[in-house]
C-alpha positions, 0 to 999 in steps of 0.5 A, spaced: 831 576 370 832 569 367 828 564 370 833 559 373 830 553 371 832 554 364 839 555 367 839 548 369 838 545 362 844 550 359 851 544 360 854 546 352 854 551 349 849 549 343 844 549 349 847 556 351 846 558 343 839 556 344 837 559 350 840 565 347 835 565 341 829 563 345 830 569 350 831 574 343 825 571 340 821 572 347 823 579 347 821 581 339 815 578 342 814 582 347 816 588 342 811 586 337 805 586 343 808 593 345 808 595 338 801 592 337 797 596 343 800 602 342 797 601 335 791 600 338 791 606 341 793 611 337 787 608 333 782 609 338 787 616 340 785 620 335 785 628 334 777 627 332 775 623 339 780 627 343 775 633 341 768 630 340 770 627 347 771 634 349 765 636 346 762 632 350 764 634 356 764 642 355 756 639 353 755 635 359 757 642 363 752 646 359 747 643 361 748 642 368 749 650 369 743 650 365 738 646 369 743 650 375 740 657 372 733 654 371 732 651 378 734 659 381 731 663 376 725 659 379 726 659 385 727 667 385 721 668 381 716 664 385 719 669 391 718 675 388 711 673 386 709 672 392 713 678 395 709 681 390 702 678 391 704 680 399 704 688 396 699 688 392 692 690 396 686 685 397 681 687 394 675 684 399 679 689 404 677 694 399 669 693 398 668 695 405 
């Protein structure tokens, strides 16, 4: 919208034209901004950094279901130790 202050000042049609030419410089302003940061991201947005950041996320998965596995492999080897342990005959019990 048009601010209205600027409206106030429009009396002729020189005023009209000026209004006219600054609201067009204001907006290819507003396009070379646009056109500027969407630059920047297509910098930043490449084919490379989409896949090393994907990478790095399938990366990050990996190691958490590695340390997932180690952790109950762990955890399920100290059991069956101990299952096996139970089984096993003592031998002072035996000595008698």
């Amino acid at each position: 919208m048009i601010p209205t202050e600027r409206l106030r000042d429009v009396r002729t049609m020189q005023d009209l034209r000026v209004e006219k030419a600054r609201m067009r410089y204001e907006v290819l302003m507003a396009e070379k901004d646009l056109t500027d940061s969407l630059q920047a991201v297509e910098k930043v947005v490449t084919f490379f950094t989409l896949f090393r950041r994907a990478a790095g996320g399938v990366r990050y998965a990996y190691g958490v279901i590695s340390r997932m596995s180690g952790f109950f492999s762990g955890l399920f080897r100290k059991r069956k130790q101990k299952e096996a342990d139970g089984n096993e005959p003592d031998p002072e019990v035996d000595s008698y």
